[in-house]
Backbone as CSV, one residue per row, in Angstrom:
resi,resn,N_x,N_y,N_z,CA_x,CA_y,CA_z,C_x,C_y,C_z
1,UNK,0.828,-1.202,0.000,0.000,0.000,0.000,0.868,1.260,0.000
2,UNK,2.090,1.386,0.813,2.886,2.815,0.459,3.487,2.676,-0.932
3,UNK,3.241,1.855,-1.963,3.841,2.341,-2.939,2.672,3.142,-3.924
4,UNK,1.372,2.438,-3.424,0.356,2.872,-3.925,0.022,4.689,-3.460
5,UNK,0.641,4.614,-2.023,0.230,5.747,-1.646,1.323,6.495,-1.813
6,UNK,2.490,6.145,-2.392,3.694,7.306,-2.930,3.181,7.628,-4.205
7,UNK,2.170,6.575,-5.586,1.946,7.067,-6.295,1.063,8.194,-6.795
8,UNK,0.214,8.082,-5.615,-1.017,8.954,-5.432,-0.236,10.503,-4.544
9,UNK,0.607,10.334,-4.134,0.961,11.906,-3.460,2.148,11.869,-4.461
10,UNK,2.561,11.592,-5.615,3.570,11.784,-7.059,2.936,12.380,-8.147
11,UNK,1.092,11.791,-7.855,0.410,12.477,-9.172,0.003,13.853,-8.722
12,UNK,-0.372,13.574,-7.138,-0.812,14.832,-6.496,0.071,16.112,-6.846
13,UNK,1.253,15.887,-6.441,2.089,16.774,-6.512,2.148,17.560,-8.167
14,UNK,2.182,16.442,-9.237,2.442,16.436,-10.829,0.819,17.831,-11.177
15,UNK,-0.018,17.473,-10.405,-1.237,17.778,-10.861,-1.017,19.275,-10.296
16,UNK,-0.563,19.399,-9.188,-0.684,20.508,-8.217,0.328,21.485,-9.140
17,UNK,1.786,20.864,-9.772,2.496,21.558,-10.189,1.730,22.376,-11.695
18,UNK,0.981,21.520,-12.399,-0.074,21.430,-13.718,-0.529,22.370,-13.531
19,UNK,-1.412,22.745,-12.397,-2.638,23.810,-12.409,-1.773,25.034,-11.887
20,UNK,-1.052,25.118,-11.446,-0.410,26.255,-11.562,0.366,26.690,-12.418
21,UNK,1.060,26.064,-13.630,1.076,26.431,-14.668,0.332,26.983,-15.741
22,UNK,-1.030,26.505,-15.605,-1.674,26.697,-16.752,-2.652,27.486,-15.633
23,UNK,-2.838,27.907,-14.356,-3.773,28.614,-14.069,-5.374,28.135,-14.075
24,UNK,-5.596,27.036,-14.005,-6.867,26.534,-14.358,-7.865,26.489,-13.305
25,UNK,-8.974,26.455,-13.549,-10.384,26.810,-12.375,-10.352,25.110,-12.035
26,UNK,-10.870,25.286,-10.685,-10.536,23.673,-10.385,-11.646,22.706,-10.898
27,UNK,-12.311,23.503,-11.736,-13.016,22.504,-12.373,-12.689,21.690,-13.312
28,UNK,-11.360,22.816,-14.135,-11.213,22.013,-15.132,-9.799,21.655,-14.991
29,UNK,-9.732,21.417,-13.694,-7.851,21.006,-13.217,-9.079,19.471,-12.684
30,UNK,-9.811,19.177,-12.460,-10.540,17.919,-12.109,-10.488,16.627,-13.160
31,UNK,-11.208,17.738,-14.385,-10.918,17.179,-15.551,-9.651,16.767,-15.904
32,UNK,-8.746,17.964,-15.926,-7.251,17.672,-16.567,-6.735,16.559,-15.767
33,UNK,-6.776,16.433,-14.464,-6.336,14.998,-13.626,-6.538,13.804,-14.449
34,UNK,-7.674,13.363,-14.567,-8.351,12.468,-14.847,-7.876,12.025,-15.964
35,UNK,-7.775,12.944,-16.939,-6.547,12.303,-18.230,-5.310,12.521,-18.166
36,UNK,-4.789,12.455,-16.991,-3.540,12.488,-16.491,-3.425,11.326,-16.111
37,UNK,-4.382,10.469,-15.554,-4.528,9.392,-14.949,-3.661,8.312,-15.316
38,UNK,-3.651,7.908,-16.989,-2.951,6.742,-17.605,-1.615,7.433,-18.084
39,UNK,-0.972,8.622,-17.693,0.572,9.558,-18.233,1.329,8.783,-17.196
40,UNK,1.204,7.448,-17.011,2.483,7.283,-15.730,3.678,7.848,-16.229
41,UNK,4.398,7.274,-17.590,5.942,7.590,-18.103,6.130,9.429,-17.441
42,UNK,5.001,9.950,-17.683,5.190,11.242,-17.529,5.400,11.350,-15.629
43,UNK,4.751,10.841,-14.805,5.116,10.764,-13.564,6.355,10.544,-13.189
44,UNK,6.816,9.368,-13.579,8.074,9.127,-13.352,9.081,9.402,-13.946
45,UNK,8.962,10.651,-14.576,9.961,11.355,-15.473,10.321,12.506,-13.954
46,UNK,9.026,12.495,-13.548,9.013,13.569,-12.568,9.796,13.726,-10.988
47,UNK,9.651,12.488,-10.960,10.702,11.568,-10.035,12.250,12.017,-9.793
């Protein structure tokens, strides 16, 4: 389970860094997550 829960505070972070780039209303930083969902390569680039 902590690897599960390092991946989930890795996307958190990825997502958190996202919407402040692009400035987005958290409605559509909800959305943008969500097809973020299957970008692992992109997570662990982030690493």
């Amino acid at each position: 389970n902590t690897s599960l829960r390092q991946k989930t505070v890795t996307h958190h972070r990825l997502a958190t860094v996202i919407e402040t780039e692009v400035s987005k209303p958290d409605k559509h930083h909800s959305e943008f997550s969500l097809n973020r969902t299957g970008d692992q390569p992109l997570c662990t680039s982030m690493e």
